[in-house]
C-alpha positions as CSV (number, residue, x, y, z in Angstrom):
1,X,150.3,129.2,75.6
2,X,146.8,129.1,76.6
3,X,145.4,130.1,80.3
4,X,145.2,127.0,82.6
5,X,141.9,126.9,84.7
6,X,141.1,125.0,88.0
7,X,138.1,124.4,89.8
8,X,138.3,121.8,92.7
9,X,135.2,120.4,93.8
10,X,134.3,118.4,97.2
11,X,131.1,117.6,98.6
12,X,130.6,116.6,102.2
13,X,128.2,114.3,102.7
14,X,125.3,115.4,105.2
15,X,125.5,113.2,107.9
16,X,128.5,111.6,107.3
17,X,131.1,114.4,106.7
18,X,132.8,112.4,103.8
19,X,134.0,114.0,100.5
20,X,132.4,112.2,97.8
21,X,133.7,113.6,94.4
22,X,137.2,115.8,94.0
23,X,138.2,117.0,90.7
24,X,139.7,119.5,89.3
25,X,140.0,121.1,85.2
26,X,143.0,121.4,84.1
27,X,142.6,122.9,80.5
28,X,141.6,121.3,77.2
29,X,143.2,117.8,76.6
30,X,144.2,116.2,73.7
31,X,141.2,114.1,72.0
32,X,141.6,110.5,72.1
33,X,141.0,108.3,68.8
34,X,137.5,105.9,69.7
35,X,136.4,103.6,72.7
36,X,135.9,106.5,74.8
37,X,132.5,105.3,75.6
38,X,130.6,102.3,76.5
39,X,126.5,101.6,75.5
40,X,124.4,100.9,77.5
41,X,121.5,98.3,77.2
42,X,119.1,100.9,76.2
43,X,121.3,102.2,73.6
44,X,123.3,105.4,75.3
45,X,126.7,105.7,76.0
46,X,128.5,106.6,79.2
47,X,131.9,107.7,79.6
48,X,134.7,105.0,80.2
49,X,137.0,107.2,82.1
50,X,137.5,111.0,82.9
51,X,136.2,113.3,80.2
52,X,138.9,115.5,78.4
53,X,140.1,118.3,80.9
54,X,138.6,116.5,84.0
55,X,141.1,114.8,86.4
56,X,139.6,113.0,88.8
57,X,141.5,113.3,92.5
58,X,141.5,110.8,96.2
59,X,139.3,112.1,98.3
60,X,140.3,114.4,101.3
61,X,138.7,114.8,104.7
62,X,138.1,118.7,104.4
63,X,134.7,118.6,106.3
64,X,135.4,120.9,109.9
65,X,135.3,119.1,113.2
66,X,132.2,118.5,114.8
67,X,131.2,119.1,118.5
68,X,131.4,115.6,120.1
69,X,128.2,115.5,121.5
70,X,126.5,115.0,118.1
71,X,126.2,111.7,116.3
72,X,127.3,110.8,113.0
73,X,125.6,107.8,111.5
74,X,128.3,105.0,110.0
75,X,128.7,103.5,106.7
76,X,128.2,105.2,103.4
77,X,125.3,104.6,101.2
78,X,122.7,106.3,102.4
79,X,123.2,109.4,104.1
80,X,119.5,109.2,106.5
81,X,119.8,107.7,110.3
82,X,116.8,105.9,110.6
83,X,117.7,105.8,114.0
84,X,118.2,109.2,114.5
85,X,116.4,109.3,117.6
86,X,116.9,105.9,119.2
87,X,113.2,105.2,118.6
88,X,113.5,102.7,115.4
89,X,111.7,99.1,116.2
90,X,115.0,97.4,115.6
91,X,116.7,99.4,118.2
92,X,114.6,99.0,121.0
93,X,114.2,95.6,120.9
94,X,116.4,92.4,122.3
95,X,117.2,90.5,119.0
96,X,119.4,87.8,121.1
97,X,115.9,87.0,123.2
98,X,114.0,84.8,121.0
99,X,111.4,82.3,121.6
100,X,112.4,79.1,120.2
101,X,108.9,77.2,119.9
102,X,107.6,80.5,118.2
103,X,111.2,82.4,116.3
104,X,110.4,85.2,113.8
105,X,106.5,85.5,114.9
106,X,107.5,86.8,118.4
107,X,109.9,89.3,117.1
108,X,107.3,90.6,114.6
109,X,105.2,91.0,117.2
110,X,107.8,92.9,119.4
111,X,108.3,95.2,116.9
112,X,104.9,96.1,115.9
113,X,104.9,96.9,119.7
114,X,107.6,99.2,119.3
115,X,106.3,101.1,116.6
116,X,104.7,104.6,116.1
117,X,101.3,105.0,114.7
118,X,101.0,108.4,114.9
119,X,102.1,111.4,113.4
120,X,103.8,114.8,115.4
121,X,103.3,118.4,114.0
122,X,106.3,120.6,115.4
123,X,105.5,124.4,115.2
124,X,108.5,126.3,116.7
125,X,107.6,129.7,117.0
126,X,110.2,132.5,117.7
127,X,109.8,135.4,120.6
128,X,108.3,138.3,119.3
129,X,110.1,142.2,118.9
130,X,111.6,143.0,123.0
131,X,113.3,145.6,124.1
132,X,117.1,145.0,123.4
133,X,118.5,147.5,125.9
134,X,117.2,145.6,129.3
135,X,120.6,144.5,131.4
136,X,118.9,141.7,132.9
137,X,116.8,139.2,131.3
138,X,113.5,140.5,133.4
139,X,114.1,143.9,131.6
140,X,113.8,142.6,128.4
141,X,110.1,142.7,128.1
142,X,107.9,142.6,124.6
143,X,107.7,145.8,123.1
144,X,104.4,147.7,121.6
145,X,104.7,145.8,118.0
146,X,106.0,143.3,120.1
147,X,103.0,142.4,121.7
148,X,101.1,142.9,118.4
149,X,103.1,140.5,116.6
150,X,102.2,137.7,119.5
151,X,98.4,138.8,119.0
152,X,98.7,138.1,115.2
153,X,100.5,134.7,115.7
154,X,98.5,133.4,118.1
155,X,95.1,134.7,115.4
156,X,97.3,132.8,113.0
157,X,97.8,129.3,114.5
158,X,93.6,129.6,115.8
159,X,93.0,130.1,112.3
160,X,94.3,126.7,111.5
161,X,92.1,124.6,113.1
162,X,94.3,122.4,114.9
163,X,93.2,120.8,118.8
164,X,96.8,122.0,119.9
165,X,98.3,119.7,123.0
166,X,100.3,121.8,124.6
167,X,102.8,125.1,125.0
168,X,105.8,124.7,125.8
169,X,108.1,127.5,126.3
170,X,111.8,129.0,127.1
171,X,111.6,130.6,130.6
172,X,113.1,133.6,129.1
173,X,110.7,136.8,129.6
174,X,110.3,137.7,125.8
175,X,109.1,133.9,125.2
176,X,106.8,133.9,128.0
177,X,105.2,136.6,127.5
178,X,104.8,135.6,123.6
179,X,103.0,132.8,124.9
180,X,100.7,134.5,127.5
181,X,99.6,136.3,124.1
182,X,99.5,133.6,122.0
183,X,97.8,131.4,124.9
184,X,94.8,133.5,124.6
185,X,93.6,132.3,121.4
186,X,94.6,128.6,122.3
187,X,91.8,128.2,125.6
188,X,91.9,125.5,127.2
189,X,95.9,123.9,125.9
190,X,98.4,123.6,128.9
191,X,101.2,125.9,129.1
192,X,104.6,124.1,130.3
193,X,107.8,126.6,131.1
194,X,111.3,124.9,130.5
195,X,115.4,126.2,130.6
196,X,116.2,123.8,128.0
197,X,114.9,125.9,125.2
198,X,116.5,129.3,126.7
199,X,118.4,131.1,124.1
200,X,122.3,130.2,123.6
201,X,125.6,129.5,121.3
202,X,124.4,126.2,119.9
203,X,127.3,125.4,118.2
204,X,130.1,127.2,116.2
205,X,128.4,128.4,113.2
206,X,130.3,127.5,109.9
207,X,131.1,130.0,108.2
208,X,132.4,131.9,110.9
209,X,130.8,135.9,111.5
210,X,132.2,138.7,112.7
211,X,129.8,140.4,114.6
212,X,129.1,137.5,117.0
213,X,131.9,135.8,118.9
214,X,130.9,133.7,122.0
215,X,133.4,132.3,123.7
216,X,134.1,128.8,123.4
217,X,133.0,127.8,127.1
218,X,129.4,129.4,125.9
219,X,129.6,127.2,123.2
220,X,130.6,124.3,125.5
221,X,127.3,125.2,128.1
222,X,125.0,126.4,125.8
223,X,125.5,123.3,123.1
224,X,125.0,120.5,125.5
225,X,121.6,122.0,127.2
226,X,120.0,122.9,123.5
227,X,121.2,119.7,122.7
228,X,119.5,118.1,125.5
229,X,116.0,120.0,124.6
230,X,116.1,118.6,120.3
231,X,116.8,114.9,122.3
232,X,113.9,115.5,124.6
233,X,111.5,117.3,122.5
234,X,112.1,116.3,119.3
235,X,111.6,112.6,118.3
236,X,109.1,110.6,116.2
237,X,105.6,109.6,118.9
238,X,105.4,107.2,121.4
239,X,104.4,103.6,120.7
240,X,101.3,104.6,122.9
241,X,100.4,107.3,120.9
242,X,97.1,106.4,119.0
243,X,96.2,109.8,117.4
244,X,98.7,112.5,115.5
245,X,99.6,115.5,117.9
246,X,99.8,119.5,117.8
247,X,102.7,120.6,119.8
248,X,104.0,124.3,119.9
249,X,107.5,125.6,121.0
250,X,108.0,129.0,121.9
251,X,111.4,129.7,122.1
252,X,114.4,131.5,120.6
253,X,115.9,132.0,117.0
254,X,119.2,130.7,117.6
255,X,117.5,127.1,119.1
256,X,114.7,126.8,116.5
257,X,117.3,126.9,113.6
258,X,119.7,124.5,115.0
259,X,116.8,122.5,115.6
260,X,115.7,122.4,112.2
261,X,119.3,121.5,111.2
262,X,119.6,118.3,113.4
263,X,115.8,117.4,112.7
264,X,116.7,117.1,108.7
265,X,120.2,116.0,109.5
266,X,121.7,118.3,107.9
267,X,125.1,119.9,109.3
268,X,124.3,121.3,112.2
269,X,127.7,124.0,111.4
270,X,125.0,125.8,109.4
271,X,122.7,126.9,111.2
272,X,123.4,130.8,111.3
273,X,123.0,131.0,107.4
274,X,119.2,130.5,108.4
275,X,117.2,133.7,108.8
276,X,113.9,133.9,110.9
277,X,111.3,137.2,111.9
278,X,110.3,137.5,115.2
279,X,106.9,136.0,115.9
280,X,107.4,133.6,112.7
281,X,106.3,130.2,112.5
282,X,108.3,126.7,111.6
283,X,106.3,123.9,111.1
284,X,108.2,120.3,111.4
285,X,106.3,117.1,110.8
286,X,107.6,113.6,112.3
287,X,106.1,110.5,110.8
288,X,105.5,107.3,112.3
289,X,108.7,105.8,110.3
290,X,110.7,108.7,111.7
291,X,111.1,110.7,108.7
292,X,111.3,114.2,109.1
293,X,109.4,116.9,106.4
294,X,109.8,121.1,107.1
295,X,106.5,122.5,106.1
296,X,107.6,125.8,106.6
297,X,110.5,128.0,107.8
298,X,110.1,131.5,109.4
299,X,106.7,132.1,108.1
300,X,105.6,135.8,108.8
301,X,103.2,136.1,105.7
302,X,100.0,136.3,107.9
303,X,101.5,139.4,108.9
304,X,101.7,143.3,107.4
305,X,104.7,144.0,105.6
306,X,105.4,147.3,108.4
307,X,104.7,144.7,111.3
308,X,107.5,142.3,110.4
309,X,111.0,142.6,112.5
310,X,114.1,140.5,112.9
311,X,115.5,141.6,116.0
């Protein structure tokens, strides 16, 4: 009697946390005599049910719970919120309030009023090397390579030739002192300090580690304020906004790659399987229609291989 084999699989959707496809292999069937394929127009066939060994299953709801504070988008379809960040034309304006003498003009024009013009560039840049064994978070001060690794990101984004906006930066020691560094080859672009972006327990990383257990009230704080700083930071421009903008965010590993997670909608469970070096640079853009592109992830190549730390 020959070896049965099973292999189940379920993919979640994105955004939506449906399964779309179950099915599992059950070992060679019995071929079927003829008409187990259709043509198509163009002269290929497609299947007219289940190939041989494959049975198709219902789907099941196996996607793990999600913290209630972050929005699913409804329906099926199409698994990008264009509305992701309340900004989209449709959203912000009164469809009910329509001029009768003048109809579907006046709501054109209300919504070209609504919308972005401009493009944002995100760079998220994460603290450089500190010392780990400070008690308090005053102790926990850049270290030697530290403070060389902030010399050579800040060389790195002057390099690119961008007029920069602004800084904006956890209050956490090792962040602000990465930007005092970085600041120095940036003359001239305002420096704004901010809790939201202090590090934290974004959210209960799926799959689950060993070696780094907050409890569950830390993920209950910590969520909600990081959170609060991808709702307030990150978002396509303002209506107003007539030229594309430079923003950079110094901050914390653990907040940078959850925000990269919400920002591309993807689920935000999965953050921890991202990796990023100390002093790296993420670069988001945001376009005018609200769609979200990563340029790059954790990049460290403008620096020596024996300068380069994750810690």
């Amino acid at each position: 009697m020959s070896v049965r084999r099973a292999l189940a699989l379920a993919a979640c959707g994105l955004a939506g946390g449906s399964v779309l496809l179950s099915a599992v292999v059950v070992g060679k069937q019995p071929a079927r005599g003829g008409g187990d394929s259709e043509p198509r127009p163009g002269g290929s066939a497609v299947p007219s049910a289940a190939p041989p060994g494959l049975l198709l299953l219902p789907p099941t709801a196996s996607c793990p719970p999600t913290a209630g504070w972050i929005e699913r988008p409804a329906g099926s379809g199409s698994y990008w919120d264009s509305n992701w960040d309340r900004r989209e034309p449709l959203a912000l304006v009164n469809l009910k309030k329509k001029n009768e003498e003048t109809g579907e003009e006046e709501l054109a024009s209300r919504l070209d009023h609504c919308k972005a013009k401009a493009t944002r560039h995100i760079f998220l840049i994460r603290h450089s090397q500190y010392h780990l064994e400070g008690r308090a978070d005053k102790d926990r001060t850049l270290t030697p390579l530290g403070r060389e690794q902030a010399e050579l990101t800040g060389r790195r984004l002057a390099s690119l030739g961008l007029k920069f906006d602004q800084i904006i930066h956890s209050s956490m020691t090792r962040a602000t002192e990465t930007t005092e560094i970085i600041s120095k080859h940036l003359p001239g672009v305002k420096k704004i300090s901010t809790d939201l972006l202090r590090e934290g327990a974004p959210i209960e990383p799926d799959p689950p580690v060993s070696h780094w257990k907050p409890e569950a009230v830390q993920y209950y704080e910590d969520g909600a304020r990081i959170e609060a700083a991808f709702r307030n930071f990150i978002h396509r421009a303002d209506a107003k906004q007539e030229e594309d903008s430079y923003e950079i965010f110094v901050c914390h590993a653990n907040v940078i790659r959850y925000i990269v997670c919400r920002a591309l909608q993807f689920p935000p469970e999965g953050w921890l399987r991202l990796s990023l070096n100390n002093g790296s640079i993420t670069h988001l853009v945001i376009r005018p229609n609200g769609r979200v592109a990563l340029r790059t992830l954790g990049d460290t190549g403008f620096m020596p291989p024996d300068k380069i730390t994750r810690t």
